[in-house]
PDB file of N, H, CA, C and O in Angstrom:
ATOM      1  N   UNK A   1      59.921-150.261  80.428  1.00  0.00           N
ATOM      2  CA  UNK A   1      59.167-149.061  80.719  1.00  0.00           C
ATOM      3  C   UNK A   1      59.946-147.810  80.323  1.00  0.00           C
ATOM      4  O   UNK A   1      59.303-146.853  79.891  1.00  0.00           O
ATOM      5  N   UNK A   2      61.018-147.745  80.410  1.00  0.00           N
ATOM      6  H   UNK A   2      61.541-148.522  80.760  1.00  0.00           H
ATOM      7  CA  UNK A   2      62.056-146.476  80.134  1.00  0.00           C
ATOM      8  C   UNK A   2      61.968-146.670  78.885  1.00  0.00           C
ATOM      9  O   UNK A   2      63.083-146.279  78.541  1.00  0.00           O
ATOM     10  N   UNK A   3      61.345-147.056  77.752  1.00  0.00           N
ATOM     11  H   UNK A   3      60.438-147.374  78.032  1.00  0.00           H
ATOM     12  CA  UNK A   3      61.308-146.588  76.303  1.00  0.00           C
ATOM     13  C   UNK A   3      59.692-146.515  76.082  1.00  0.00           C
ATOM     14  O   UNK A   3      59.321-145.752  75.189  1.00  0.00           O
ATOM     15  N   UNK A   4      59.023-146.995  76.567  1.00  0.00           N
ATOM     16  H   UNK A   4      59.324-147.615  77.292  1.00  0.00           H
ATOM     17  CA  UNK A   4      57.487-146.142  76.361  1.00  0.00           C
ATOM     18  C   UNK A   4      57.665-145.031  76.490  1.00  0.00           C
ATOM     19  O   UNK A   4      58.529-144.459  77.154  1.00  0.00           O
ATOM     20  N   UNK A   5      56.616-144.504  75.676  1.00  0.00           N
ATOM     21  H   UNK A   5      55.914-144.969  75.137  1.00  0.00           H
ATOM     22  CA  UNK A   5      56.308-142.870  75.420  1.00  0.00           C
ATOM     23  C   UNK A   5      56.105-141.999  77.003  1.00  0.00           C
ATOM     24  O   UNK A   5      55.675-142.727  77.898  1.00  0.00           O
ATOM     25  N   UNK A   6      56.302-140.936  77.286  1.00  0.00           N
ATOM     26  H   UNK A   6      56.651-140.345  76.559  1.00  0.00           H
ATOM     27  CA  UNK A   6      55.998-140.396  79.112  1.00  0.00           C
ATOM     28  C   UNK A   6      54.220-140.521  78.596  1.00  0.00           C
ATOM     29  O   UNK A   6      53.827-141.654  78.874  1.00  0.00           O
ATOM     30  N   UNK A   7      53.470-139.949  78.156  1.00  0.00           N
ATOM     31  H   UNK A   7      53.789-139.029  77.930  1.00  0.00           H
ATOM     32  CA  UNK A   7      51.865-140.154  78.380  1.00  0.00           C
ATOM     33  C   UNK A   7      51.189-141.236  78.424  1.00  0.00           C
ATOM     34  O   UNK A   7      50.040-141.223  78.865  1.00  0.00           O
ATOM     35  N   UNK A   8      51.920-142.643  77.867  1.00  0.00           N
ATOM     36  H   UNK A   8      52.854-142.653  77.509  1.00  0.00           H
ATOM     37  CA  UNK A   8      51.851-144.087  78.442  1.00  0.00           C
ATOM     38  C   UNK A   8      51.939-144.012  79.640  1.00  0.00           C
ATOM     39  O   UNK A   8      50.892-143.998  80.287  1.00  0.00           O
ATOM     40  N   UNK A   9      53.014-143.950  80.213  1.00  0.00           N
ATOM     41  H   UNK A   9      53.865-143.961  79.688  1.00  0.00           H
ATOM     42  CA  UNK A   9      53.480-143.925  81.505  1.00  0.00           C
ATOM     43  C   UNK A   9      52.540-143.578  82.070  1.00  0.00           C
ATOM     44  O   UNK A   9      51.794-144.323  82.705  1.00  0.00           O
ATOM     45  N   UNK A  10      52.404-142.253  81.918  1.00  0.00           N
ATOM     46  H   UNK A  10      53.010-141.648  81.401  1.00  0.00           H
ATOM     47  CA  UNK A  10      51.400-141.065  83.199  1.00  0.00           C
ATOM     48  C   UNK A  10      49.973-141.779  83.392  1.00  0.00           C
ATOM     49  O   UNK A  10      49.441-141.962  84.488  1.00  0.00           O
ATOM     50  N   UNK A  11      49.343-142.220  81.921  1.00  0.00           N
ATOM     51  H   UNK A  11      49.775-142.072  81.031  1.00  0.00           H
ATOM     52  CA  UNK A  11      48.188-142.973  81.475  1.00  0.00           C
ATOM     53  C   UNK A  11      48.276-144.308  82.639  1.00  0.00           C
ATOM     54  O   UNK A  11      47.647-144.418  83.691  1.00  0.00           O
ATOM     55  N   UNK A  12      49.325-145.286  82.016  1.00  0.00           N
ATOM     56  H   UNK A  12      49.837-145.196  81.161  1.00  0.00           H
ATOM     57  CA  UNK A  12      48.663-146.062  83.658  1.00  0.00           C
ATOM     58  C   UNK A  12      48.694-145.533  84.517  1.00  0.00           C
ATOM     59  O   UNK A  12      47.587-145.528  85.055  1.00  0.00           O
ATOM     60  N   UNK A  13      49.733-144.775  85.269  1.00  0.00           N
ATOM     61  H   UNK A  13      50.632-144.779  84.832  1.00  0.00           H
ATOM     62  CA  UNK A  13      49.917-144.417  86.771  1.00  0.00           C
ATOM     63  C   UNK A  13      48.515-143.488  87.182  1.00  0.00           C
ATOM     64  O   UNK A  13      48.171-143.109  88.302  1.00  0.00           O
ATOM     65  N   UNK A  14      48.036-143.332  86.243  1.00  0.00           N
ATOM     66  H   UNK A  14      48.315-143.640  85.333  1.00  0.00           H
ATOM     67  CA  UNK A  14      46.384-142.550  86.392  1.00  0.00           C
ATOM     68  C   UNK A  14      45.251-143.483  86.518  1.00  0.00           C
ATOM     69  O   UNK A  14      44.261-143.161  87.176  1.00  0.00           O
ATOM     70  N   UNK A  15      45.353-144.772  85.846  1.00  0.00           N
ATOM     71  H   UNK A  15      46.157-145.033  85.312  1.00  0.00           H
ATOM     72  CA  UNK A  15      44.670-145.904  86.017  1.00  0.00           C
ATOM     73  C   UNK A  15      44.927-147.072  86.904  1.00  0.00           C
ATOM     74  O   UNK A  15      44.328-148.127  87.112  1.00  0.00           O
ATOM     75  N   UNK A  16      46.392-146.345  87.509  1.00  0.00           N
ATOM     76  H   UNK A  16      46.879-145.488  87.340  1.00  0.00           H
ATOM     77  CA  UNK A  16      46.291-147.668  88.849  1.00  0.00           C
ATOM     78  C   UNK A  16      45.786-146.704  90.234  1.00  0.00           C
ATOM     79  O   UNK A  16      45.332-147.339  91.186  1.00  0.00           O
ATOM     80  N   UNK A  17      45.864-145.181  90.344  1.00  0.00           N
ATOM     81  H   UNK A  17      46.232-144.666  89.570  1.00  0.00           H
ATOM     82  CA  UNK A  17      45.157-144.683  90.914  1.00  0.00           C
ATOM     83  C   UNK A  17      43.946-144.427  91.080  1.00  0.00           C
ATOM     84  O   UNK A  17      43.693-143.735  92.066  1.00  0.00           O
ATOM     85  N   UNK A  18      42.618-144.934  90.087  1.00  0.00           N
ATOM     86  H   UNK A  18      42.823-145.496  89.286  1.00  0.00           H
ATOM     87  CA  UNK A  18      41.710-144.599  90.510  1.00  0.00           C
ATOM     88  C   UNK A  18      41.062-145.738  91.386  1.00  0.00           C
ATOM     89  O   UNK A  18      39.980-145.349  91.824  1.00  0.00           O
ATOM     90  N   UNK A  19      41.360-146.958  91.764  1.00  0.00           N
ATOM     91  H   UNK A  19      42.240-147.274  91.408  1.00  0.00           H
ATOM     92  CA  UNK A  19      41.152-147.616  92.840  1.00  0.00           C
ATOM     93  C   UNK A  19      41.329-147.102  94.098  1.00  0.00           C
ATOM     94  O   UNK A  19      40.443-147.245  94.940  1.00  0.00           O
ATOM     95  N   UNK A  20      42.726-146.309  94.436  1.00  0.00           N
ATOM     96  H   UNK A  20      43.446-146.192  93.751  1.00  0.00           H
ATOM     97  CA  UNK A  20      42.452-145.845  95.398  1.00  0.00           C
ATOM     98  C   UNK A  20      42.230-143.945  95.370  1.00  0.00           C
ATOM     99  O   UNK A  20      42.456-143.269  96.374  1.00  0.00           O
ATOM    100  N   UNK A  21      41.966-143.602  94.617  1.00  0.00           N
ATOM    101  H   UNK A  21      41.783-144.151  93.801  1.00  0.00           H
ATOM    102  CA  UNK A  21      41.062-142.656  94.618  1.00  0.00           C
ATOM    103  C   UNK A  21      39.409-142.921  95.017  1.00  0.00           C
ATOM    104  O   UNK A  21      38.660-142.248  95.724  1.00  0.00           O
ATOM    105  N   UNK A  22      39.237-143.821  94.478  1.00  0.00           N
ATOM    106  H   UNK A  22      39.846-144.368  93.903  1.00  0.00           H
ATOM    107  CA  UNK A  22      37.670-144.204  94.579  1.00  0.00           C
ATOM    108  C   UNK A  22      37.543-144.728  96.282  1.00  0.00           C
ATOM    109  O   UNK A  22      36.613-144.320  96.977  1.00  0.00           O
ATOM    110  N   UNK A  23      38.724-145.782  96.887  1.00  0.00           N
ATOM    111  H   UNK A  23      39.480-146.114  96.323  1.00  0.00           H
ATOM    112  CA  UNK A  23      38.353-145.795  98.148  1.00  0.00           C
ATOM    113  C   UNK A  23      38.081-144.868  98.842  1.00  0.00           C
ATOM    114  O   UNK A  23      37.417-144.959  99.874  1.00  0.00           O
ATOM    115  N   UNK A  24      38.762-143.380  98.178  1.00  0.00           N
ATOM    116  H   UNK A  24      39.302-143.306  97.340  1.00  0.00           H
ATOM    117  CA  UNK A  24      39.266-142.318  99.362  1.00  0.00           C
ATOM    118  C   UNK A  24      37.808-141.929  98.871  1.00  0.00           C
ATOM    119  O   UNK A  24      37.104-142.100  99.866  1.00  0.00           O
ATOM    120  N   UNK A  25      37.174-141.581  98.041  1.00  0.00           N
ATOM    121  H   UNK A  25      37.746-141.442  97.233  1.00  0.00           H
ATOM    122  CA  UNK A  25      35.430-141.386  97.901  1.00  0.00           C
ATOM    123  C   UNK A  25      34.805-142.295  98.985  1.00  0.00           C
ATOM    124  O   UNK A  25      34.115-141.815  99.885  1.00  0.00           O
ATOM    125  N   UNK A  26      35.014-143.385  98.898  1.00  0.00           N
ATOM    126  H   UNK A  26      35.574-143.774  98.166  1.00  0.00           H
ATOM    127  CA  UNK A  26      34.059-144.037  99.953  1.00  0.00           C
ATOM    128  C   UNK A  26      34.327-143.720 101.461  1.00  0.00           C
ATOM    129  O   UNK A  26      33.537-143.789 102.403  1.00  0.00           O
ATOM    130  N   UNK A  27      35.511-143.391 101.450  1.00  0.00           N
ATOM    131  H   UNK A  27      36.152-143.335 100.685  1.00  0.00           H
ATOM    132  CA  UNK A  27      35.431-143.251 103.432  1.00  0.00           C
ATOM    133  C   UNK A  27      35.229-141.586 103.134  1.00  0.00           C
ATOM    134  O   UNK A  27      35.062-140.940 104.169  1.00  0.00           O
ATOM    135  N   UNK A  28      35.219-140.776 101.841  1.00  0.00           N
ATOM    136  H   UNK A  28      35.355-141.301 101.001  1.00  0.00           H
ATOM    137  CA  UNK A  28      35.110-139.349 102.853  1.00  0.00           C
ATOM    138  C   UNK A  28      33.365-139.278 102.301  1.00  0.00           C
ATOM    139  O   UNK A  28      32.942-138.122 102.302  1.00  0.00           O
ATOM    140  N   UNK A  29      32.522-140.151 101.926  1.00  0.00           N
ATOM    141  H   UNK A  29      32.865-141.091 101.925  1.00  0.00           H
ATOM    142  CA  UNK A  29      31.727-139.961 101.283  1.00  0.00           C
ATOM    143  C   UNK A  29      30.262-140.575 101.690  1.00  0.00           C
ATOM    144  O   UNK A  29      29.113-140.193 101.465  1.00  0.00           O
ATOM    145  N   UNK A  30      30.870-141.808 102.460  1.00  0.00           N
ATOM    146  H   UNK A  30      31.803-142.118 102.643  1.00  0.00           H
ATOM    147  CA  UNK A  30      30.088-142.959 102.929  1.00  0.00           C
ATOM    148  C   UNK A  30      29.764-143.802 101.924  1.00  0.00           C
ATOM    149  O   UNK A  30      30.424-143.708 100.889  1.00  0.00           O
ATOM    150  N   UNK A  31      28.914-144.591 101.988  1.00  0.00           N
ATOM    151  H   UNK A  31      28.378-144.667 102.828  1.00  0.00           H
ATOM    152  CA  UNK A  31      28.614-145.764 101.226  1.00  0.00           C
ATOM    153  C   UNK A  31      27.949-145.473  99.827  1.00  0.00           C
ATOM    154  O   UNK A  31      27.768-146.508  99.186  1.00  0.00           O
ATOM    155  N   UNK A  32      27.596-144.473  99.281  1.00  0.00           N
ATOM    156  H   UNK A  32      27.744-143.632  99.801  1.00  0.00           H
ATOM    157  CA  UNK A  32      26.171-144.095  98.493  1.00  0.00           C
ATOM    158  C   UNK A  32      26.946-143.346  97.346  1.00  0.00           C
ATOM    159  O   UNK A  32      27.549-142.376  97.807  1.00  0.00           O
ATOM    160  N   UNK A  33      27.087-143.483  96.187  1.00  0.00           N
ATOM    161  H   UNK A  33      26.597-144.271  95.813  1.00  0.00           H
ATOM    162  CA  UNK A  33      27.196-143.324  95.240  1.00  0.00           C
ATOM    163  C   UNK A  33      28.537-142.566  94.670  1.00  0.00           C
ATOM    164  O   UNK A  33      28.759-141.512  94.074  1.00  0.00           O
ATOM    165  N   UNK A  34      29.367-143.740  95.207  1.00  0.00           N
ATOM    166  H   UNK A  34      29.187-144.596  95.691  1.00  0.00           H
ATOM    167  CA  UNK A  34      30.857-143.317  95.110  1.00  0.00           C
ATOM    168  C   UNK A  34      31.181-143.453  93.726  1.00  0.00           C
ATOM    169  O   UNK A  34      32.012-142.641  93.318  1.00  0.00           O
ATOM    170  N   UNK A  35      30.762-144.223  92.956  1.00  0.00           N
ATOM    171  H   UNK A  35      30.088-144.882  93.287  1.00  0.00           H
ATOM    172  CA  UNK A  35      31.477-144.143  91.424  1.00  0.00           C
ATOM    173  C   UNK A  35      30.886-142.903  90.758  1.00  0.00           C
ATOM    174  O   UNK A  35      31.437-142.161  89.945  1.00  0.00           O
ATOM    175  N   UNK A  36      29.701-142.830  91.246  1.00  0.00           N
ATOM    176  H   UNK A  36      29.254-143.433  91.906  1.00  0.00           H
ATOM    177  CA  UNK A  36      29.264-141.275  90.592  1.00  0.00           C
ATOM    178  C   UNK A  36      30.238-140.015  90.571  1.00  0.00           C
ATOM    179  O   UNK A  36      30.708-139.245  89.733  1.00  0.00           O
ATOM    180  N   UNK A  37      30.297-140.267  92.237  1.00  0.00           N
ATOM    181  H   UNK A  37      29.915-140.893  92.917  1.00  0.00           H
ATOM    182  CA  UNK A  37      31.286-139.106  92.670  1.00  0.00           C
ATOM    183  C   UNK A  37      32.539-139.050  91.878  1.00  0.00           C
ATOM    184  O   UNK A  37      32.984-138.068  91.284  1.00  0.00           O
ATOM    185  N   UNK A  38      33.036-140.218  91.950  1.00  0.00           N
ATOM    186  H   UNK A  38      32.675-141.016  92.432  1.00  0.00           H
ATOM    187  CA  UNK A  38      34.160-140.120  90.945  1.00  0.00           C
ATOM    188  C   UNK A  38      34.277-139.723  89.332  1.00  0.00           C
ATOM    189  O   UNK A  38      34.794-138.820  88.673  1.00  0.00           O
ATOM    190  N   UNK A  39      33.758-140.521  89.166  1.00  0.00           N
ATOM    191  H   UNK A  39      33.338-141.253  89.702  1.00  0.00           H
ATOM    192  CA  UNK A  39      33.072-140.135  87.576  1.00  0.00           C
ATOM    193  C   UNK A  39      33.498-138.114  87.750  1.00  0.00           C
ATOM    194  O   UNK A  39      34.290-137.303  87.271  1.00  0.00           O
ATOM    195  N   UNK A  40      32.228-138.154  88.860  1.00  0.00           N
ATOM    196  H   UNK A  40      31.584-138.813  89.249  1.00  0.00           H
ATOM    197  CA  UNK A  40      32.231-136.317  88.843  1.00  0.00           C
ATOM    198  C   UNK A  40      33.320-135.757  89.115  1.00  0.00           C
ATOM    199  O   UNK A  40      33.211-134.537  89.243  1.00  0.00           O
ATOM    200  N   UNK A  41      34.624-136.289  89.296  1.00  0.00           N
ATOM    201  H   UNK A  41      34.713-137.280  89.193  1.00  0.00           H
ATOM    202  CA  UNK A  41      35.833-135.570  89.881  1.00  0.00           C
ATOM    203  C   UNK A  41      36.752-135.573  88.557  1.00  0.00           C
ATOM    204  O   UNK A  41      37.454-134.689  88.065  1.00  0.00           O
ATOM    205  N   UNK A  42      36.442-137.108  88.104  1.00  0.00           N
ATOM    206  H   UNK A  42      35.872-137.826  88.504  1.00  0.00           H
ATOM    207  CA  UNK A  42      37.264-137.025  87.106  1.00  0.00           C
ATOM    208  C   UNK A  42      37.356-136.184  85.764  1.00  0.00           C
ATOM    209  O   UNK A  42      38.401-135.800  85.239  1.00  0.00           O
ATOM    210  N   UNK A  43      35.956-135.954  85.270  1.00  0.00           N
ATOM    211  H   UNK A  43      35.107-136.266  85.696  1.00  0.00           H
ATOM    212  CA  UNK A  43      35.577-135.050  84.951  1.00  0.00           C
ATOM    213  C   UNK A  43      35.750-133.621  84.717  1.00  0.00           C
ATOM    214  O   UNK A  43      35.859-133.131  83.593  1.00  0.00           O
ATOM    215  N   UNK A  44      35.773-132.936  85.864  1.00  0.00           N
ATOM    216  H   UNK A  44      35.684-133.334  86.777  1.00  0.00           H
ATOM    217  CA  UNK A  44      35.688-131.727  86.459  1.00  0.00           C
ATOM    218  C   UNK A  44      37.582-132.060  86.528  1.00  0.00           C
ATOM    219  O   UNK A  44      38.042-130.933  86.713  1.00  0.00           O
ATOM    220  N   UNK A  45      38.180-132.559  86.495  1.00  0.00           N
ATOM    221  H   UNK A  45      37.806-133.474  86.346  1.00  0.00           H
ATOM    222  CA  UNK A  45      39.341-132.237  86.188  1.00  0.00           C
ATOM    223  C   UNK A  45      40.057-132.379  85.314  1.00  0.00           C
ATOM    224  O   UNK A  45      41.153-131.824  85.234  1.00  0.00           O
ATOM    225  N   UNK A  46      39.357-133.516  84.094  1.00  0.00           N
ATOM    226  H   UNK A  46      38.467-133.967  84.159  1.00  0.00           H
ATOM    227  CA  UNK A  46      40.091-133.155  82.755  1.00  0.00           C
ATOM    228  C   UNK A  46      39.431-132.024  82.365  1.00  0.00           C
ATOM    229  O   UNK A  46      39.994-131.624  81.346  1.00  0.00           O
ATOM    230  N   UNK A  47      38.352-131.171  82.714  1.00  0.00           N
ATOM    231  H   UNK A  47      37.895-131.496  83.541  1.00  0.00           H
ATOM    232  CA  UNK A  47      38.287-129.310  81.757  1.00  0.00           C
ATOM    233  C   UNK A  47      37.611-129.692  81.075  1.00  0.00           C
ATOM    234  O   UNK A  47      37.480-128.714  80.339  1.00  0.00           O
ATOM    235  N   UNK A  48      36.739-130.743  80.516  1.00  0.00           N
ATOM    236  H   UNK A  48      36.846-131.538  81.114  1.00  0.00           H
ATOM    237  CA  UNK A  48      36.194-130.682  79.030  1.00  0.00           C
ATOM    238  C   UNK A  48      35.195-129.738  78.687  1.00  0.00           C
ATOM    239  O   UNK A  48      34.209-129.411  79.346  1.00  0.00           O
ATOM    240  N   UNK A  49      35.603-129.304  77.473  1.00  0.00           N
ATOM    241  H   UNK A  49      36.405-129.570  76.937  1.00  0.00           H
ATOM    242  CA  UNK A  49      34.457-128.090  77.128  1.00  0.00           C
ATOM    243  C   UNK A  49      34.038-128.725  76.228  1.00  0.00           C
ATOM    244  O   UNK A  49      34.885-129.169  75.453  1.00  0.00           O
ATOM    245  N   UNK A  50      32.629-129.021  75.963  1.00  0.00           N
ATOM    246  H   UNK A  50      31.941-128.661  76.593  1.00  0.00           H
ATOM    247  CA  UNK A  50      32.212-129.057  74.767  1.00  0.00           C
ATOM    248  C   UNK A  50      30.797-127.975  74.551  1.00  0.00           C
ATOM    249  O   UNK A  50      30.166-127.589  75.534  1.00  0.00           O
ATOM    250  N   UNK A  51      30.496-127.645  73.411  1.00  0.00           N
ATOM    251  H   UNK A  51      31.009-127.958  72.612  1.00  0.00           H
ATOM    252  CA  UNK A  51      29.783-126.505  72.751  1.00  0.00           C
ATOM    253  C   UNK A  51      29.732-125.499  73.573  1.00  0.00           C
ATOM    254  O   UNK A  51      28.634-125.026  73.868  1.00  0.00           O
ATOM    255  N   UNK A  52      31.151-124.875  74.207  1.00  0.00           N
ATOM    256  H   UNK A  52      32.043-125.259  73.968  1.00  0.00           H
ATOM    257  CA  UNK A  52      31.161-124.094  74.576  1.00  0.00           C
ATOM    258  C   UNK A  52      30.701-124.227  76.228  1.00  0.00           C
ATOM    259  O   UNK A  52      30.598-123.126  76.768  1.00  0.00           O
ATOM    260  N   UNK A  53      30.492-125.066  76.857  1.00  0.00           N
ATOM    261  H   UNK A  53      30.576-125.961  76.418  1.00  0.00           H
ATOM    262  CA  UNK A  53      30.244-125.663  78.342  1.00  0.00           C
ATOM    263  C   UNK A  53      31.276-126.065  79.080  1.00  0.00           C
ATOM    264  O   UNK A  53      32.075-126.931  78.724  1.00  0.00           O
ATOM    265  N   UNK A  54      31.302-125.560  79.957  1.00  0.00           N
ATOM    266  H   UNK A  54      30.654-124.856  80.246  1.00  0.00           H
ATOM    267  CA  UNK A  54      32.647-125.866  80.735  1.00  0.00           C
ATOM    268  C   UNK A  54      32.454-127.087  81.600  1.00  0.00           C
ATOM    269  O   UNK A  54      31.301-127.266  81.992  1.00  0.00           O
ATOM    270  N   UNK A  55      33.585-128.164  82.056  1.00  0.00           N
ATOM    271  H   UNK A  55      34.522-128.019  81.738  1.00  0.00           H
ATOM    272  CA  UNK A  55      34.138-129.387  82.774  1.00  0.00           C
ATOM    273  C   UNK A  55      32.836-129.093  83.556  1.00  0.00           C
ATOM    274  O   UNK A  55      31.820-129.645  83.134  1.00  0.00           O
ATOM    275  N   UNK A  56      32.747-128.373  84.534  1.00  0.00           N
ATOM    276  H   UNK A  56      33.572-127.925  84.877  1.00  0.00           H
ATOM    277  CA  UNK A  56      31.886-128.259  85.738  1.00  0.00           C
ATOM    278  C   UNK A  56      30.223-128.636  85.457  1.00  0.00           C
ATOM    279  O   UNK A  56      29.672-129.406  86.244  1.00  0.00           O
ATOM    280  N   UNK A  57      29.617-128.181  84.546  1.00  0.00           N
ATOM    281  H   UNK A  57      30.065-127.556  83.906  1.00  0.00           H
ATOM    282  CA  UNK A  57      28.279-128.804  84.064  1.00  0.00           C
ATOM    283  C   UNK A  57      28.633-130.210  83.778  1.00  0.00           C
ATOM    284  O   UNK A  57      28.459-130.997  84.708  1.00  0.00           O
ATOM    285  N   UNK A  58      29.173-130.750  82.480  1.00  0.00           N
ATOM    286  H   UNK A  58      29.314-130.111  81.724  1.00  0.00           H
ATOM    287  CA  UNK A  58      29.587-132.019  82.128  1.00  0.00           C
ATOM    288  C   UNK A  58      29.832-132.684  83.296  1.00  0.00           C
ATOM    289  O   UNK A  58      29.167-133.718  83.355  1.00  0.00           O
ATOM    290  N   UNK A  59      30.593-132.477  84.338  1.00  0.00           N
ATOM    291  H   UNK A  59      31.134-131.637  84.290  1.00  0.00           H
ATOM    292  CA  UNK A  59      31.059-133.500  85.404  1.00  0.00           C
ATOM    293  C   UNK A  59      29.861-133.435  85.965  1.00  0.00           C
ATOM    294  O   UNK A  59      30.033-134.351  86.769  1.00  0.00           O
ATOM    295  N   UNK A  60      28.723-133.050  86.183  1.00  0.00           N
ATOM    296  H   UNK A  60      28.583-132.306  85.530  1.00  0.00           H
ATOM    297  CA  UNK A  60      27.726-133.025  86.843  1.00  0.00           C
ATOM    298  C   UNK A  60      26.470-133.918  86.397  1.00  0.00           C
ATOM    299  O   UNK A  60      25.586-134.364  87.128  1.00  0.00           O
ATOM    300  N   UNK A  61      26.637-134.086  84.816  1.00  0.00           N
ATOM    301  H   UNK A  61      27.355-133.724  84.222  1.00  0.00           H
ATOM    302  CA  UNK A  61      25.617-134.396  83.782  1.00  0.00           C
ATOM    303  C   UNK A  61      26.246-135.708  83.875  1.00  0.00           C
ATOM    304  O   UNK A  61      25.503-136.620  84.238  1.00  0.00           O
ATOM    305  N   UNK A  62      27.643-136.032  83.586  1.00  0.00           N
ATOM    306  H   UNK A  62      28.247-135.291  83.292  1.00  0.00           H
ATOM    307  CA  UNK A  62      27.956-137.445  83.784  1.00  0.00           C
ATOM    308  C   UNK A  62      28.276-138.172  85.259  1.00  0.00           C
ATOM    309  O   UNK A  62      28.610-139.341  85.450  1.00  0.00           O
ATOM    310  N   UNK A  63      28.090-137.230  86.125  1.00  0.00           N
ATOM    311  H   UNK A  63      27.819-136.280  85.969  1.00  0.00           H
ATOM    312  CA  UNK A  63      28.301-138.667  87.942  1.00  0.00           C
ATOM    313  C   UNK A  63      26.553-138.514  87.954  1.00  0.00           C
ATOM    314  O   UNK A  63      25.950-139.263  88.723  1.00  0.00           O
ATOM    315  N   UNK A  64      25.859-137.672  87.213  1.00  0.00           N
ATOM    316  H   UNK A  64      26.349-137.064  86.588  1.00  0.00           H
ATOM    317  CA  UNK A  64      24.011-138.190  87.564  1.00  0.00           C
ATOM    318  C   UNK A  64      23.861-139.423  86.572  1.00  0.00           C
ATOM    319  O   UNK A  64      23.344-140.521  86.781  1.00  0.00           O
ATOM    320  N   UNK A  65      24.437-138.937  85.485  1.00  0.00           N
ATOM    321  H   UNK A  65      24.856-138.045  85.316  1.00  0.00           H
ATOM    322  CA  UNK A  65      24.233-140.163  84.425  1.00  0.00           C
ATOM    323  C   UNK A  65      24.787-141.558  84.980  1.00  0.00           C
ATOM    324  O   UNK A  65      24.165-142.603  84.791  1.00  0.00           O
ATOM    325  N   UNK A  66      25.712-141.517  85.512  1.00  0.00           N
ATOM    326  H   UNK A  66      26.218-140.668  85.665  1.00  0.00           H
ATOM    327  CA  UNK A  66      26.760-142.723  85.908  1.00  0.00           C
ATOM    328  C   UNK A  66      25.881-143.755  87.292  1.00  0.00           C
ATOM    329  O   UNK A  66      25.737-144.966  87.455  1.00  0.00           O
ATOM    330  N   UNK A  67      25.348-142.245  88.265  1.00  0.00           N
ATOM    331  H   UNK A  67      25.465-141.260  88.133  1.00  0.00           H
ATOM    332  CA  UNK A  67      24.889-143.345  89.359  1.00  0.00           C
ATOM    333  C   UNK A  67      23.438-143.274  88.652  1.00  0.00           C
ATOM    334  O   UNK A  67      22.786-144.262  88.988  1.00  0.00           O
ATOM    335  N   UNK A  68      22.999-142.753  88.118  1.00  0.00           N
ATOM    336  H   UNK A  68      23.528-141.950  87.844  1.00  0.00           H
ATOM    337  CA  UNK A  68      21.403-143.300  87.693  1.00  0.00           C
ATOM    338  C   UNK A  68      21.489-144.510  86.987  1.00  0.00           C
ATOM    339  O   UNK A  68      20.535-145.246  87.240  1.00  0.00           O
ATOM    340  N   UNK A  69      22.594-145.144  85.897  1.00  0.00           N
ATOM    341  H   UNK A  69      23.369-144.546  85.691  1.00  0.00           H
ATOM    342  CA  UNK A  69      22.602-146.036  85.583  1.00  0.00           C
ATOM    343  C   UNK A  69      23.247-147.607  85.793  1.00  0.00           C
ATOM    344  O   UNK A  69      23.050-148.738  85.350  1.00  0.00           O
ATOM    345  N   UNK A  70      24.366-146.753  87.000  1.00  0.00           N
ATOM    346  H   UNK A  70      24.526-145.834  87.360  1.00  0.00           H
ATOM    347  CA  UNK A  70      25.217-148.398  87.500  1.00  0.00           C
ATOM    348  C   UNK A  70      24.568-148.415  89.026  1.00  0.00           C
ATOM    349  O   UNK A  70      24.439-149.462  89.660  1.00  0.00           O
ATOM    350  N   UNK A  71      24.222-147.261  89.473  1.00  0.00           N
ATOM    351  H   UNK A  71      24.327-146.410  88.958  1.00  0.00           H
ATOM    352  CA  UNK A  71      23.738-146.986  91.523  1.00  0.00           C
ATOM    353  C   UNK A  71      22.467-146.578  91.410  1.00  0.00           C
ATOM    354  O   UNK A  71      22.160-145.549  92.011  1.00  0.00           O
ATOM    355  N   UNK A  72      21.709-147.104  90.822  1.00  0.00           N
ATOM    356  H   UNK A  72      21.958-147.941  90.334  1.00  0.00           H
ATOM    357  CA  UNK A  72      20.130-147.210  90.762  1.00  0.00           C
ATOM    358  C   UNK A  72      19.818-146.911  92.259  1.00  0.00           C
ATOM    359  O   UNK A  72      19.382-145.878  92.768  1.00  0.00           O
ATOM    360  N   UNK A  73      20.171-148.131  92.834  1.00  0.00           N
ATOM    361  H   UNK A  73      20.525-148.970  92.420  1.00  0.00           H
ATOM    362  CA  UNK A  73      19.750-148.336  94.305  1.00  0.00           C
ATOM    363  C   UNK A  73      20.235-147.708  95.372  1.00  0.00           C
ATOM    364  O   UNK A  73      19.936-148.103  96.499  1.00  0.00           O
ATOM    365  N   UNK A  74      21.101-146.578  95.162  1.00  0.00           N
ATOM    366  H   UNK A  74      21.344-146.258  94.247  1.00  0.00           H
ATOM    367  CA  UNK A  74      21.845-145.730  96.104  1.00  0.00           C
ATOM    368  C   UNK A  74      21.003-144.227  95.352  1.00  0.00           C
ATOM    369  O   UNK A  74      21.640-143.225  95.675  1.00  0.00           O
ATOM    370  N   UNK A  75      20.286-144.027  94.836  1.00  0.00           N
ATOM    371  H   UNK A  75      19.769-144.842  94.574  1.00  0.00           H
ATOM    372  CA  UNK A  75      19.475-143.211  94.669  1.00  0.00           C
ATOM    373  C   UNK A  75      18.152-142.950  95.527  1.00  0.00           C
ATOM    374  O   UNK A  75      17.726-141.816  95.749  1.00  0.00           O
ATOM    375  N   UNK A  76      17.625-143.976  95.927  1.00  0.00           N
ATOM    376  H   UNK A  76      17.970-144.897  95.746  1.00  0.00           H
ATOM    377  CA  UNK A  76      16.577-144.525  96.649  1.00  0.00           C
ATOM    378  C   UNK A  76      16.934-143.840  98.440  1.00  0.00           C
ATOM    379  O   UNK A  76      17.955-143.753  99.123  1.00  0.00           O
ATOM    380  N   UNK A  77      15.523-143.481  98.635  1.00  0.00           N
ATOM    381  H   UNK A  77      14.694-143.552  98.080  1.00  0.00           H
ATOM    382  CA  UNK A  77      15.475-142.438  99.859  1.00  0.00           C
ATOM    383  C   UNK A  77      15.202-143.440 100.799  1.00  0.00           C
ATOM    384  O   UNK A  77      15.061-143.149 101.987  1.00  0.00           O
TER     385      UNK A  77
END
């Protein structure tokens, strides 16, 4: 590990955290559409701009996109 590149590094230690990032969605969140939420955090904190749109729309456009298509059923009233 001490001769991988540091953004390797950081790269997993970002991907063994989102397991428990995502738990910490479910207990502050309850049961209902926690990968969305995440999706929406993750998002909203890499900044992405595209055509001039800031992280904050995009993170919004992708946790609706995310639970409309994996949390169908956590949509439901």
């Amino acid at each position: 590990m001490l001769a991988a590149p540091p953004a390797f590094v950081a790269t997993l230690g970002g991907l063994a955290m989102l397991r428990v990032l995502q738990s910490a969605f479910v207990t502050a969140f309850g049961s209902r559409c926690t990968f969305g939420a995440l999706v929406t955090f993750v998002v909203t904190v890499s900044d992405v701009t595209v055509l001039n749109i800031g992280g904050a729309f995009w993170s919004l456009l992708a946790g609706f996109g995310v639970t409309w298509l994996l949390e169908r059923g956590d949509l439901r009233c």
